[in-house]
N, C-alpha and C positions, 0 to 999 in steps of 0.2 A: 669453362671451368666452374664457375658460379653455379650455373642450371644442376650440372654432373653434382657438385657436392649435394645442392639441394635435393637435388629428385631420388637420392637415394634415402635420404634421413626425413622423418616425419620428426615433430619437436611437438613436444606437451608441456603447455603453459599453466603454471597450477598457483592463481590466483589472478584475478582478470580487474582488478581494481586500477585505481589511475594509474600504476606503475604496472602490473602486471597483462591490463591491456594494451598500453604502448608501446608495452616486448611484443606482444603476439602480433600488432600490428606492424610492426619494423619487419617481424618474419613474414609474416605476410606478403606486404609492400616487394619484400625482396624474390619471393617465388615459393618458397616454403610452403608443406601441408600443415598446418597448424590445430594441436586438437586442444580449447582451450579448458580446464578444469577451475570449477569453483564450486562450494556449500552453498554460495544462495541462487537458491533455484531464481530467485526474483532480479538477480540479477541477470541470469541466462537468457532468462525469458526476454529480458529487457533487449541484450544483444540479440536475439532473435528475430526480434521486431525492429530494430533497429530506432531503439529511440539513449540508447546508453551514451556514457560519457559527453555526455554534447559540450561541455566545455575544452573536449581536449579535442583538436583539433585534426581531422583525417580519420579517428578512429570510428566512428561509426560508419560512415561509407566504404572504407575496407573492410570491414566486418560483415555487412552486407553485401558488398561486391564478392567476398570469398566464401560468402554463404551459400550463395548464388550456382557462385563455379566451382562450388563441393572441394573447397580447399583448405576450408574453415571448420569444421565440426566440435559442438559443445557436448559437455557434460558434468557433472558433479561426481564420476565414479574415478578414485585416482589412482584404484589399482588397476582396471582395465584400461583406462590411459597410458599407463608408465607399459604394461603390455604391447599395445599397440605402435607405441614410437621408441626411438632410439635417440633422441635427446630429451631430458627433460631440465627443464628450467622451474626451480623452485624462486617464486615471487611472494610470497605470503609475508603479511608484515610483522614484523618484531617490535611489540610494545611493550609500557611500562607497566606491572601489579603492584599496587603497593610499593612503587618507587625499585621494584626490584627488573632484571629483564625477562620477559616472557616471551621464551624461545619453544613454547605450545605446539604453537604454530608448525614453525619450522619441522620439530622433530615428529608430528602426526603425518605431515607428507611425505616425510622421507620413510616413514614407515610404510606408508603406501607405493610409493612410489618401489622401495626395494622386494616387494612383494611381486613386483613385473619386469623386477632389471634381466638383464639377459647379457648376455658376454659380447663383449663390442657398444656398448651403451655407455652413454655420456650423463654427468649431470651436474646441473650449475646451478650454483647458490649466490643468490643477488640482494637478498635484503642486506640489511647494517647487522650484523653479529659481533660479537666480542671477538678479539683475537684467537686464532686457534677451534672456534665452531667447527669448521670445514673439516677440518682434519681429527679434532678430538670427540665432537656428538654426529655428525654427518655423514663420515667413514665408517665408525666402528657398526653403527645404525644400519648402513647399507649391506656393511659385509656379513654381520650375523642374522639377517632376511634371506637373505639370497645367495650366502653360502660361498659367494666370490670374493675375489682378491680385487683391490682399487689398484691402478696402473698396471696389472697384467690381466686381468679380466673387464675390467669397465675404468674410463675415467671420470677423473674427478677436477670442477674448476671452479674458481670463486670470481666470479666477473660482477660489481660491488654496481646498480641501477644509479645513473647520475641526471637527473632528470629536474626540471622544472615547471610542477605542475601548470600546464595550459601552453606549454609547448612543447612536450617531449618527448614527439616523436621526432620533432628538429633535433632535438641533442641528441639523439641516440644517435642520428645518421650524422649531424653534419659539425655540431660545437663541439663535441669534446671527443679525444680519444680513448678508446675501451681500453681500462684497466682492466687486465687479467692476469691469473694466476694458476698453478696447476699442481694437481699433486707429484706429479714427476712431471720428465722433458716427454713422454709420451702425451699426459693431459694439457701440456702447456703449446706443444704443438697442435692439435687438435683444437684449442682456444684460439690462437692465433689465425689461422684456416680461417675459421668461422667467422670472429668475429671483424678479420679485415672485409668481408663480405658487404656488411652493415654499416660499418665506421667509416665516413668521409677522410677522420683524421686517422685513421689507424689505429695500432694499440699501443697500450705503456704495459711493456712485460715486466711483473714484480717477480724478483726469487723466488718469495716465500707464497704461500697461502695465507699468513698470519701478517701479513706486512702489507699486504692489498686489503686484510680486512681490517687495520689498523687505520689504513689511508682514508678511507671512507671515514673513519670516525670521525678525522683529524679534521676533513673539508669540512664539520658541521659541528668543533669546538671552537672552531674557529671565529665562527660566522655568530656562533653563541654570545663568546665571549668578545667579540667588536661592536654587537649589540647591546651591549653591559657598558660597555665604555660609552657609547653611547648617550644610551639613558644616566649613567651618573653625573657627564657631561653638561645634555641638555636641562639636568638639577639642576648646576651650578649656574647655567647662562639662564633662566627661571630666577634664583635668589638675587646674582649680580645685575638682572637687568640687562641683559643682552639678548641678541637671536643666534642662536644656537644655530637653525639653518644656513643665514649667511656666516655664520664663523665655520662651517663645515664646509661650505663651499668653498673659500679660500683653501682652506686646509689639505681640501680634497685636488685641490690644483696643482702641489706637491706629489711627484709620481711614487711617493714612499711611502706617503698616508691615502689610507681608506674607509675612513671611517662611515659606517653604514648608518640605519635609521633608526632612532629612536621611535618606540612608540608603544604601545595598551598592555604591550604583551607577546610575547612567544610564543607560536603554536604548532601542530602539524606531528606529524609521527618522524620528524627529521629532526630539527636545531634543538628542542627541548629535550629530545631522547638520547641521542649521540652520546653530550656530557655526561649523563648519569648512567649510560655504558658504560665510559672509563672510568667514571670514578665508581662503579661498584665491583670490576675488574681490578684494577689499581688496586682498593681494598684488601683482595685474596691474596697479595705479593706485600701485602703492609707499606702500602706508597698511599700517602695522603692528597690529592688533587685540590690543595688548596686555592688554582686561581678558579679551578671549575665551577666549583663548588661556590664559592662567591659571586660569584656571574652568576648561578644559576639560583641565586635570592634573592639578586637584582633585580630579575628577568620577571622571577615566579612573585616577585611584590610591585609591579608594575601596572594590573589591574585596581589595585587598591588606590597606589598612591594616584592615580589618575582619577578612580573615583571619590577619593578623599578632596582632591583640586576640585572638581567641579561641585561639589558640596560647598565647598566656601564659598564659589560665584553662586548658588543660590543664596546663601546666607547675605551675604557682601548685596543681592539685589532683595535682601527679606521675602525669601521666598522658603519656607518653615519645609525643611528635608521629608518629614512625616507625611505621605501621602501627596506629595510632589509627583508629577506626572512625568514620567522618561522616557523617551525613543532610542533604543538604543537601538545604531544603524550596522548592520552586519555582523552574522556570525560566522565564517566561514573563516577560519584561523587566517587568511590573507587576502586580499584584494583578487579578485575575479574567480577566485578557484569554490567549489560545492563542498569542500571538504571541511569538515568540524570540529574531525579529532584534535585534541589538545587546544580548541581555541579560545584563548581570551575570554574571550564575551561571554562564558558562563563563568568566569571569577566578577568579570564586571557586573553581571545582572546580579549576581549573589553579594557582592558588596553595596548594591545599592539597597536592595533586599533587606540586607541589614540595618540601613537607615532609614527602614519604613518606607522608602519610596514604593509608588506603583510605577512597575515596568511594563514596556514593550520592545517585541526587537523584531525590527525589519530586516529581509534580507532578498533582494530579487533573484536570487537563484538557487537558497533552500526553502521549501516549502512545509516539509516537515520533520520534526526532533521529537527525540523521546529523553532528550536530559533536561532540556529546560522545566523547572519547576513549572506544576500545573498552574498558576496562577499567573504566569509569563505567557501569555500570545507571542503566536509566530506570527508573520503577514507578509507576504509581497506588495502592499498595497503601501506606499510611500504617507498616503496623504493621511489613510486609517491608522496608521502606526505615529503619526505625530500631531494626531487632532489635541486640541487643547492643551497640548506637551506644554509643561514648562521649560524642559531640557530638552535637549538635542545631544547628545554624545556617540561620537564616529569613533566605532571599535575596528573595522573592517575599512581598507582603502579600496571597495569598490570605485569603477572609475564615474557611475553616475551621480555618486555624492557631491566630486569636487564643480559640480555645476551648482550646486545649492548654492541659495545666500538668505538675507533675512526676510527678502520677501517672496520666498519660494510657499510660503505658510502661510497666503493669508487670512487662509480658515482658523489660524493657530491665534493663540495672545499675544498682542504685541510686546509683551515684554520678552518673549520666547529666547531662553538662552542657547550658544553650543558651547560645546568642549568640543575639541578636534584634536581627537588623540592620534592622528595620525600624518595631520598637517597637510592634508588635501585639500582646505578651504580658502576662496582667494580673502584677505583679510580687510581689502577695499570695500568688499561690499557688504562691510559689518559696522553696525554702529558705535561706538566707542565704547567699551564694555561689556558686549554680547555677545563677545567670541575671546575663547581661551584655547590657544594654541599649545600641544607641551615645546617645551623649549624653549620658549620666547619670555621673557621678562618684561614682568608687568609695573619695574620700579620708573 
């Protein structure tokens, strides 16, 4: 039954980024022709060669294995794409301009894309959109292209990408079940079909279209705003002199609390975007999201106040902020992942920036940025990024940081401070004073 649905439908994947290649490669994995669409050539070329995504795990050897056996085919044209297949899945991301939502993206492909729809053609929309996208800019978009009716000439379904960057092609198949949605009971069966195909756990059918892409918001105001709690938290265990860690691990032994991690800052085209979804959607209904909105000042003043803390441990060891030397270890908005968008580490570099400090920032799996200010080096070289450092400050929970200690450096000055804003460092192997955890109280 599986082979039968697949061998009749070809699917075009129109954005091939960490999220968008991990679709094409689930279709792939599963038997599916796959034609995958993206604007950077440099990235094609990449999957070509087969040297892309190497942090996420199975896709590049599927991608060459289906390149192989001509079941995989690239491009950058996404009207001759949407031509050739009869699914297509838009994955293109939805970011922020100017704190507003920039749904550019989205509504360029679907303009392309309805330039090649054809009657009996499917199309899913996966990024985080506001309530009502699907139905209110996605429909109207396809049907004045291509002159068809949604649900009697072509469907329409909103299946919201739930993924973990550097594992997710595991979630798509096996952790969670596919929420979907459809514009009538024709798109919704059709959804259904499909994606029990892929989904280990099955699907979660939503009514609406607007209530699936609501859902999605919800999982990552959530995660926002438990992170907010968080770091106000680990403040407080900071001024009263406690450890914030072990009072979360207690805490967390309660199957009702869950409180997640404090740390540098919020990053990635996910947690920090989500909120200011709702709350500029909210807005247009005159509904105020007053706890969003506060979490997300928490959140977006978290590079500071961390770089503000470890300015006092210079001070606190007379070491004069102006032209202080800094490593600042990872940019990649989270631990193991290549991704930059929204990370941290460029409010960190620019707040130290601002107290005159000279910066560097290491990072073993980007090599190169075009936002870091020209006077900031990048380097994968651990030992060239912390020569002569006075400071030490872990933006990024890569996992070969938490192997550092004070004598990892002995090219460095012995007085060489950290900050560990992410609390990956074991605090045994530090000398009384030379390590500043957030969270942890220093009364």
């Amino acid at each position: 039954m599986i082979k039968q649905i697949l061998s009749k439908k070809v699917f075009a994947i129109y954005g091939l980024g960490n999220v968008g290649g991990s679709i094409a490669a689930v279709w792939l994995r599963a038997g599916a022709k796959v034609i995958g669409v993206d604007i950077s050539k440099t990235l094609l070329t990449e999957i070509q060669d087969g040297i892309s995504h190497k942090k996420e795990p199975f896709l590049s050897e599927t991608f060459s294995k289906s390149i192989k056996n001509k079941s995989f085919f690239l491009t950058s044209d996404g009207i001759d794409a949407s031509k050739r297949s009869s699914i297509k899945i838009i994955v293109v991301p939805v970011g922020l301009k100017n704190k507003k939502v920039d749904l550019s993206s989205v509504i360029q492909v679907t303009k392309n894309i309805a330039k090649g729809l054809k009657k009996g053609d499917t199309v899913i929309l996966s990024p985080s959109v506001p309530p009502g996208t699907t139905e209110k800019i996605v429909l109207p978009i396809l049907e004045k292209e291509s002159k068809l009716k949604g649900e009697k000439d072509f469907y329409l379904i909103y299946n919201p990408e739930r993924i973990f960057e550097g594992r997710a092609v595991k979630d798509i198949e096996e952790n969670y079940p596919a929420v979907i949605s459809g514009l009538g009971p024709k798109s919704l069966k059709i959804a259904e079909n499909l994606f029990r195909i892929i989904s280990k756990k099955g699907v979660l059918k939503m009514p609406t279209l607007a209530e699936a892409e609501a859902e999605k918001l919800f999982e990552g105001a959530y995660r926002d705003v438990n992170i907010a709690l968080a770091n106000e938290l680990a403040e407080y265990c900071e001024k009263i002199g406690i450890n914030f860690w072990e009072t979360r691990k207690g805490a967390n032994s309660q199957p009702f609390c869950h409180l997640h991690y404090p740390g540098t800052g919020v990053g990635g085209l996910c947690i920090p975007v989500y909120p200011r979804i709702i709350i500029e959607n909210a807005s247009k209904f005159g509904k105020t999201m007053s706890l969003l909105e506060y979490s997300r000042r928490i959140n977006d003043n978290m590079p500071k106040k961390c770089v503000d803390d470890a300015i006092k441990m210079l001070l606190k060891n007379k070491i004069k902020p102006k032209n202080a030397k800094v490593a600042v270890l990872g940019l990649g908005f989270r631990g193991e992942v290549t991704d930059t968008r929204l990370s941290p580490t460029y409010d960190v570099v620019n707040e130290f920036l601002k107290k005159e400090c000279t910066v560097t920032v290491h990072d073993p799996y980007i090599f190169e940025d075009t936002i870091l200010p020209k006077s900031v080096p990048l380097t994968k070289d651990l030992v060239t990024a912390t020569q002569n450092a006075d400071l030490i400050f872990i933006s990024s929970d890569h996992k070969i940081y938490s192997k550092l200690d004070s004598k990892s450096f002995s090219k460095g000055k012995k007085s060489i401070l950290f900050f560990d804003g992410r609390n990956v460092l074991n605090p045994k192997l530090f000398s009384s004073g030379m390590l500043n955890t957030i969270g942890i109280g220093k009364n």
